[in-house]
N, C-alpha and C positions, 0 to 999 in steps of 0.2 A: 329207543327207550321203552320199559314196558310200562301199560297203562297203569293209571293211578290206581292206590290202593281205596277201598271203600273210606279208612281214613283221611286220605286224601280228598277224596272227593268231596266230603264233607266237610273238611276247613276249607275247601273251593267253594262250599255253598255259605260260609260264612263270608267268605271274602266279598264274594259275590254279593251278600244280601250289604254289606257295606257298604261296597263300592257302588251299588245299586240305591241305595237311600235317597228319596225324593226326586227320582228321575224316575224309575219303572214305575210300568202302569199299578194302581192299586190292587187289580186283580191278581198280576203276578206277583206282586208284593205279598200280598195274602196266601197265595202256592206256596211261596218260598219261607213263610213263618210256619205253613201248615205244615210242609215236610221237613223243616229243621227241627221242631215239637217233637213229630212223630218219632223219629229217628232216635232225639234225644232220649225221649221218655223211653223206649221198645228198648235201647241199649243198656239202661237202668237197670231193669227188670232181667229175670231168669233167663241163661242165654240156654239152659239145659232142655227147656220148654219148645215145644214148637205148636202153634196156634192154628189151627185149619178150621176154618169157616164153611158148614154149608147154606150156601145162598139158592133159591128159588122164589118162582112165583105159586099164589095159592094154586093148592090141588097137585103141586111136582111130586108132594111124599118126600120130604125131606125129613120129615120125624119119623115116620115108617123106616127111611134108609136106614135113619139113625141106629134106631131101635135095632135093625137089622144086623147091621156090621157091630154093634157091642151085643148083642146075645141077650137084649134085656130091656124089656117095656119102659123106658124110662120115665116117660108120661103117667106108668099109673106107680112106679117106685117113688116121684119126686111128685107127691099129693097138690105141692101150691102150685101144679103148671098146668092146669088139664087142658090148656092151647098152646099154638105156638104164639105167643103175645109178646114174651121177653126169652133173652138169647138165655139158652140151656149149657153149660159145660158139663163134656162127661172128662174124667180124667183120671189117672191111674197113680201117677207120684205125685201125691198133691206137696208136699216139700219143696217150698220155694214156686209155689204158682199163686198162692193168694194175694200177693202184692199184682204181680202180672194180671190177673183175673180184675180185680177192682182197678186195675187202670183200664180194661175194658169195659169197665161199666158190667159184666157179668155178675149178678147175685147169684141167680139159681146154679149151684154146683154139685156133680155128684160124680162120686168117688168111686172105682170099681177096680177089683180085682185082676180078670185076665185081660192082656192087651188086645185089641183085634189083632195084631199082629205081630210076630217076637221083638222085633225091631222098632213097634211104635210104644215104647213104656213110656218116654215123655212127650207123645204126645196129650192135645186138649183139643176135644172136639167139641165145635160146638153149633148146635141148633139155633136157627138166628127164624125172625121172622118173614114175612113173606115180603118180597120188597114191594107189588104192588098191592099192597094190603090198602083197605080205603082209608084205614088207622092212616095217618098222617106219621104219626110217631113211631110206628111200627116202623115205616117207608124209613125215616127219619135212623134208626137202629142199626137198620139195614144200611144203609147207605156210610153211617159212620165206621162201624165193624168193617167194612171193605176197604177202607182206607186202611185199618189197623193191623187186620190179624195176618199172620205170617205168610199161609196157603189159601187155596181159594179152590173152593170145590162149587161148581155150577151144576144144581139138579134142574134137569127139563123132564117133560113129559112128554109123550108124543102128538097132544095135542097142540102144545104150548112150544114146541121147541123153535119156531121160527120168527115166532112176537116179535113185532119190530121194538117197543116197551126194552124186550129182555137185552136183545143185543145196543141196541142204540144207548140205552140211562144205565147200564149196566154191563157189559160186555167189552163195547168200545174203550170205553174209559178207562179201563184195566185191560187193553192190549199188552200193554209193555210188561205184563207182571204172570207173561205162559211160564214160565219158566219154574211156578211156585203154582201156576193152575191146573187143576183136571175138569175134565165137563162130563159128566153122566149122565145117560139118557136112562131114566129109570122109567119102571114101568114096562121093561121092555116086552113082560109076557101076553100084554095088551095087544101086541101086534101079531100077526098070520105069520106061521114057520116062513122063515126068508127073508122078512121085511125090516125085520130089527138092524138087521147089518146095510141095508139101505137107508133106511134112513138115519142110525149111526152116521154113516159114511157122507150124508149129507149134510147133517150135524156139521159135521168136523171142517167139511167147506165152505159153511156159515163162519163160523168162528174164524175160518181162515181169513177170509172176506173181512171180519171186523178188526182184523189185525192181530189176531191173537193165534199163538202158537203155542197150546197147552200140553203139558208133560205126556197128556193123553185123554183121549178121546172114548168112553167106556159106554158098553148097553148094557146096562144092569134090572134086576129085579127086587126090589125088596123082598114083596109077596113067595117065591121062589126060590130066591137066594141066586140066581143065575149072576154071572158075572159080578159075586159079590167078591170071592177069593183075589181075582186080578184086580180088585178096586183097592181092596186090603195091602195085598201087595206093594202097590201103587201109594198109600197114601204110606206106610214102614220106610217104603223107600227116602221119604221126603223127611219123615220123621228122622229116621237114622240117618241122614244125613246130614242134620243141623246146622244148613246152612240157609234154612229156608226166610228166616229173618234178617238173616243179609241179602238175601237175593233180593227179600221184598225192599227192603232199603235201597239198594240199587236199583231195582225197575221206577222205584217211586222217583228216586233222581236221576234216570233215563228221560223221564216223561217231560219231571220237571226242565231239564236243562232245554225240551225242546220246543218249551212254551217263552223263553227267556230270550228276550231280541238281543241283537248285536248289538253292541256300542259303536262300530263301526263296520261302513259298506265296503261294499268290493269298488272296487277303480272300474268309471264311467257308471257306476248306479246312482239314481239319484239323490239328493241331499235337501231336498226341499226346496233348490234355490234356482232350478232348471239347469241345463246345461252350460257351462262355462268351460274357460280356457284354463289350460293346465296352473292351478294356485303356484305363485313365487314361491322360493326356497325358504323358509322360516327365518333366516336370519336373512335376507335381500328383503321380506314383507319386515320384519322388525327397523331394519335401518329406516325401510320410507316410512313405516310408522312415526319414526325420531322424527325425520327431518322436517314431514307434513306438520308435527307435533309443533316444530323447532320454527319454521316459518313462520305459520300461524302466531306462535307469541313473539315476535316482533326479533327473535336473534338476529337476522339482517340488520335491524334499527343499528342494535346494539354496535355488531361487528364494525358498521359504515361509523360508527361513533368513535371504537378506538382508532379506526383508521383518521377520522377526521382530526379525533386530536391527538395525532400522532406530526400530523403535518401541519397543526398548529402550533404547535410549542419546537417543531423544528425552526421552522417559519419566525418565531419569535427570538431564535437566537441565532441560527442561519443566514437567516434573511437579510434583504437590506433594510437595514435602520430606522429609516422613517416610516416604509411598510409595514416592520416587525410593529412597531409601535403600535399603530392605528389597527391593526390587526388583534394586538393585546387586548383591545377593547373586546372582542367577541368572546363571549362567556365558551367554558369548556366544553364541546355538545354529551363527556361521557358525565357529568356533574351533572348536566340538567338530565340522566337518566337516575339519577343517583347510584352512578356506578364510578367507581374508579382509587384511588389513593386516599383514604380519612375520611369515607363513604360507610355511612352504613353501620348498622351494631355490630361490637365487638363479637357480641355471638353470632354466630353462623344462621342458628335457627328463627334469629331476630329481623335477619337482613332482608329488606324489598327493596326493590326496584322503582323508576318511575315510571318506569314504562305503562301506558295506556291497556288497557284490559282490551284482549281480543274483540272487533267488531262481531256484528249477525255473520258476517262470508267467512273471518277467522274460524269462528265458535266453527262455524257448520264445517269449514275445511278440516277442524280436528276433529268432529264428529265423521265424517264420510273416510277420515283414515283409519279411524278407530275402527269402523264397522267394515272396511276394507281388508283390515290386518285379521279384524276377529273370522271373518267368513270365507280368509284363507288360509288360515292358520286351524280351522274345524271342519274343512276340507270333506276330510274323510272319515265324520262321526254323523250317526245317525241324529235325524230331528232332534229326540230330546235330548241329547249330550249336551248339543250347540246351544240347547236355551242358557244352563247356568252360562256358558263362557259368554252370550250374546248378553246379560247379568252382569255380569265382572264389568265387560267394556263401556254399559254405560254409567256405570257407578265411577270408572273413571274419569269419562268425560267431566262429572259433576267435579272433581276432584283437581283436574288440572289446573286452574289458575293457578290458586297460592303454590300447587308444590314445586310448577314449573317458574314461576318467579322467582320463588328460595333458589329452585338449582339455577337459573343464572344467576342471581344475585350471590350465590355464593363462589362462583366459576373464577379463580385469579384472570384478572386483565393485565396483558404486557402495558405498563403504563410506564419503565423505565426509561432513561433518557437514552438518548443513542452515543455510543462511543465516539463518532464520528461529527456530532454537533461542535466540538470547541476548535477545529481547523478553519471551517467557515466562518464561525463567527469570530476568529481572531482575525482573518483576511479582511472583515467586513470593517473593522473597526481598525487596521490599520488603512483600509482605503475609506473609510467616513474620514480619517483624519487627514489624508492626502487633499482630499476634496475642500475640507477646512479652511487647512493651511494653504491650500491656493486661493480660497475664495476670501481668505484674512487677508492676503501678501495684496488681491488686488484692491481689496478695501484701502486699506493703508496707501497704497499708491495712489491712490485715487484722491483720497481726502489730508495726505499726510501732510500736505502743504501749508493745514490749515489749524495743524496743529504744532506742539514743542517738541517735534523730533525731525531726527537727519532726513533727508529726502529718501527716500524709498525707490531702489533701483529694481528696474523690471527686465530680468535679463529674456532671451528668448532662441529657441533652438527650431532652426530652418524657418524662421520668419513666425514661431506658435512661443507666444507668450508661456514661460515656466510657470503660473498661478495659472494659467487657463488650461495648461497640460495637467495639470496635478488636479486641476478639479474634473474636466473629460474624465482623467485616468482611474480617477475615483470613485466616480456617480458609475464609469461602464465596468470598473471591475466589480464595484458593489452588487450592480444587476445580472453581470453575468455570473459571479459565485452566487448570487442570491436563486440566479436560474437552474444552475448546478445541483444548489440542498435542493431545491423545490423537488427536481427531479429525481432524487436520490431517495427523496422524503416520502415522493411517493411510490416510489420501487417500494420502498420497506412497510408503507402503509397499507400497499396492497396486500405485503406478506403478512402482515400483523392480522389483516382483514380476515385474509381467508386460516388462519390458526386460530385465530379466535372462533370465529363460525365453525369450525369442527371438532376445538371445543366444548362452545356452546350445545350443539349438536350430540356431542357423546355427554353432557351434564343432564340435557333433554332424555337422550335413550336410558338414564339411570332413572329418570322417571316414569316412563312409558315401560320399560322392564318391569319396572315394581309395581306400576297399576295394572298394566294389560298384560303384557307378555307372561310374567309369570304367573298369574291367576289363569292364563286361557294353557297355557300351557299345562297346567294343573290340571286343569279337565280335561286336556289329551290326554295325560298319562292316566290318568284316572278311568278313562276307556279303555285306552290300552290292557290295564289291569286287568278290570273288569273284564273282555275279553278271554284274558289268558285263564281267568280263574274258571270263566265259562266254559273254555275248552278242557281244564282240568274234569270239570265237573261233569262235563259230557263224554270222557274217556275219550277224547280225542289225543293224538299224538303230539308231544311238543317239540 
């Protein structure tokens, strides 16, 4: 693909400055308002204009060059400047540069006939003051106009040209912007036949040293006029080529994008958190999020509850008889959670539980999963990414009770009956009645004599009384069909157990999704973004 266009790059720096809000440092924050301003504003204004700054220190003759390259004293032509105190414009199509000029803060402006050169009609030169000037405000002039104007012309002297002052508060800082710079060693008749192109030449490998790569590197004369032609030359070309305010625009978001951190590291750099073991898969840390989540408030309780009165209420009609009975007495254990069948408000968002509120070792288990899921899941974002989502997860924490109680409490419980309960309990009660009827036939026998009825014959098969066979046969098939549901009851209660608990479990992860997962996930992509925008804006390839 080829790289971003200048427009591009700049709705990169909006994105960026977006996606960037309340994470990057204030410093860069402050870059990135300064060079979206500048941009903005410069785009505004005259695109037909090209702006070239001459910067020095006092004594380089930067008003001399002036004067030099336009053919005219401007100093003594424009009466309110007789220093360099405030930046001077000379300009030739003034048509559409007044606007331009007063957002540089330029008043003094003067208007001149021939161009220094065919090709620079629109340019605007302009005389700035000394940047080490002791004037604070001068320094202050200077420093702002090198942010702004299009090109950048650096006079030195030969005594001055190596100042550590010039290159370091001024040079350095505008490495990335050779491409719109010339450097001029003025003065150059100062120096013994020969030496001009040495120390030119040295010049240039200063500059090279500070980073900077300027369009070119000239020994000029004011006084003389030596090497003024090739500087003319040199500044037409820049002029006529009007693109020296995009270029500046681009070098400024060169600079910029190389002061602007990553939202995230490379694999195996550090994260703040020392070295660890490879983070879980996002959605394997999301389920144990659930499940730690799921634990912790009591869904075990729950699950062992529908279990339990699953094979209570089999028990009660299954069972045998006397058992089922005395059994009945024991309250439902899903009713003392206030879960189950005629449980609970009609509304959804009304319904609780009785379940007991998490202990200190609960609370802390969902805490250490919370902050387990969030520091693997932010893995591979820089420091301050991880603080909003390390944000998010404890705001959840505070949040869990009530919503994880709504979502069991609203999770349907299997609480219907089993299709299979009315075989056993009709076996149960035709043998309670077997057991009856034998244990009536032996009453009667026993006492019949003593009442107004026939005598009571007690027949018997291989020597076992038929009242004592029918009651054996009753009381052992009661117990053994009773042993039968029990076991059947808890086959299905275990099944019930464990659908419920994963259930429960996926009602939990619709919680933990909408606290944690999708807030921290939100500041992954949110890096991510941020990222890509940064590489936009750095002309990187995507």
């Amino acid at each position: 693909m080829s790289r971003p266009s200048l427009e591009d790059r700049l709705a990169a720096l909006d994105e960026v400055a977006a996606l960037g809000a309340d994470i990057l440092s204030a410093e860069v924050d402050a870059a990135i308002g300064r060079v979206r301003a500048g941009a903005a504003e410069r785009r505004r204004r005259s695109a037909e204009h090209t702006v070239v700054g001459l910067f020095g220190a006092t004594g380089s003759g930067k008003s001399s060059l002036l004067n030099a390259l336009v053919g005219a004293e401007l100093a003594a032509v424009h009466v309110r400047r007789p220093t360099t105190t405030a930046p001077l414009a000379a300009l030739w199509h003034p048509e559409g540069a007044a606007d331009l000029l007063d957002w540089l803060g330029v008043a003094d402006r003067v208007v001149l006939e021939t161009p220094i050169e065919p090709r620079a009609g629109s340019l605007i030169l302009i005389d700035l003051p000394d940047f080490d000037s002791v004037a604070a405000e001068h320094r202050a002039i200077a420093t702002r106009l090198a942010g702004q104007v299009d090109a950048m012309i650096w006079v030195v002297d030969p005594q001055k040209y190596a100042d550590a002052v010039l290159h370091a508060d001024f040079i350095r800082p505008h490495a990335r912007h050779g491409a719109v710079t010339l450097v001029v060693l003025n003065q150059a008749d100062r120096l013994a036949p020969g030496e001009a192109e040495l120390v030119r030449a040295h010049l240039a490998r200063l500059v090279e040293a500070d980073g900077l790569r300027p369009s070119a590197v000239l020994a000029v004369s004011a006084a003389t006029g030596e090497g003024l032609p090739a500087l003319r030359r040199a500044i037409g070309a820049i002029a006529a080529d009007r693109a020296a305010a995009v270029a500046r625009i681009a070098a400024d978001l060169d600079g910029l994008a190389e002061s602007i951190p990553p939202a995230t590291v490379r694999a195996g750099a550090s994260t703040g958190g020392g070295a660890a073991a490879r983070p879980p898969a996002p959605e394997r840390a999301a389920a144990a999020l659930a499940a730690a989540v799921a634990v912790a408030a009591g869904t075990g309780t729950v699950a062992e509850a529908v279990a339990a009165s699953y094979r209570r209420r089999a028990g009660r009609i299954a069972g045998w008889p006397p058992l089922a009975w005395i059994g009945a007495l024991r309250p439902d254990p899903l009713r003392r959670l206030g879960l189950g069948a005629g449980r609970g408000s009609a509304d959804p968002q009304l319904r609780r539980t009785s379940l007991p509120a998490p202990g200190a070792a609960g609370a802390a288990r969902q805490a250490i999963a919370v902050r387990e899921y969030v520091a693997a899941a932010t893995a591979g974002l820089a420091e301050p990414w991880r603080v909003p989502a390390r944000e998010a997860g404890e705001s959840a924490i505070a949040r869990f009770g009530a919503a994880v109680d709504l979502a069991i409490a609203s999770t349907p419980l299997p609480v219907r009956r089993g299709w299979w309960w009315p075989i056993p309990a009709i076996i149960q009660w035709v043998a309670l009645a077997a057991a009856l009827v034998g244990a009536g036939w032996l009453l009667l026998a026993a006492f019949g004599a003593s009442l107004p009825i026939p005598r009571i014959e007690v027949p018997s098969v291989e020597g076992w009384p038929v009242p004592t066979l029918l009651i054996v046969a009753g009381v052992l098939l009661g117990l053994l069909v009773a042993l039968a549901a029990g076991a059947i009851a808890a086959a299905v209660a275990a099944w019930r157990r464990r659908g419920v608990s994963m259930a429960l479990t996926a009602a939990v992860r619709s919680v933990t999704d909408e606290l944690v997962v999708a807030p921290v996930a939100a500041v992954v992509d949110r890096a991510r973004r941020f990222d890509a925008a940064a590489a936009r804006l750095a002309r990187e390839r995507r």
